[in-house]
N, C-alpha and C positions, 0 to 999 in steps of 0.2 A: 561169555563165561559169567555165571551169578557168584554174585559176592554173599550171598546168603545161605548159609544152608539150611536143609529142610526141614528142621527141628527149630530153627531161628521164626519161618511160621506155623509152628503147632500150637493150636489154641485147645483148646480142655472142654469139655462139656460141662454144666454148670444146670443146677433148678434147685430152686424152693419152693418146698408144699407148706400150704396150710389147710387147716380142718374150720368151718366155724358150721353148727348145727351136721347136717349130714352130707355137708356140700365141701369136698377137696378142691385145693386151685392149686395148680401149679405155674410156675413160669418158668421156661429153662432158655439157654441160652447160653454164650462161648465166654473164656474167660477173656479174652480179648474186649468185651462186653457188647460184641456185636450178637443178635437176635436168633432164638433159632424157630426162624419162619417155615410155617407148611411141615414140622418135623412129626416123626409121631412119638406121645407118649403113651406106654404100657402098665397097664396092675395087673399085676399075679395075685396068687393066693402063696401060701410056703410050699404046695406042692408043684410051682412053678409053673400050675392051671392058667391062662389069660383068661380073664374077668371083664375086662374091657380095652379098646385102645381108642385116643385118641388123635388129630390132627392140631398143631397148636394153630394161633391164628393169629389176626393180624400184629397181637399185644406179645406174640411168643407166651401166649398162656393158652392152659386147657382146664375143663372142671368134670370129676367124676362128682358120681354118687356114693358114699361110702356105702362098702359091699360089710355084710355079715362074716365077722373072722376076722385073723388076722391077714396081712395083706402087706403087699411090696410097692411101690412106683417108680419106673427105669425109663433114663432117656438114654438111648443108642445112637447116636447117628452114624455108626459104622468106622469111626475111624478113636483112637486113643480108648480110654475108658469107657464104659458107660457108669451113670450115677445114677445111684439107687438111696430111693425113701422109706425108710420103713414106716408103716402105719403107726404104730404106737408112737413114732417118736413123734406123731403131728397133735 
């Protein structure tokens, strides 16, 4: 019998983007602060178009190219929320 229940380990998805010239980085990762390695992360445009995806990598970071317009970035890994960045706010 577990003494824990299943909400006692749910951890949160978690990334911060930056912008510097035309080059976005993100990093994402659990709120527990464990990595989230080999995940993918996605940009949309606002009409929810994929623009690009990426794979993170060993750093739990990935880097687009800023696309023309405006534009979202979402990490999913399937389970609790996903987190989303808006472009402007980078």
């Amino acid at each position: 019998m577990s003494l824990f229940s299943g909400s006692a380990l749910a951890h949160f998805p978690v990334m911060e983007c930056s912008k510097s010239d035309n080059t976005i980085t993100c990093e994402a990762g659990y709120s527990d602060s464990s990595p989230a390695l080999k995940e993918t992360i996605r940009m949309y445009d606002y009409d929810d178009v994929l623009l690009a995806a990426e794979k993170t990598d060993k750093f739990s970071k990935v880097t687009f190219t800023a696309p023309e317009g405006d534009y979202y970035i979402m990490f999913d890994p399937g389970h609790e929320s996903p987190v989303e960045v808006d472009g402007v706010e980078l």
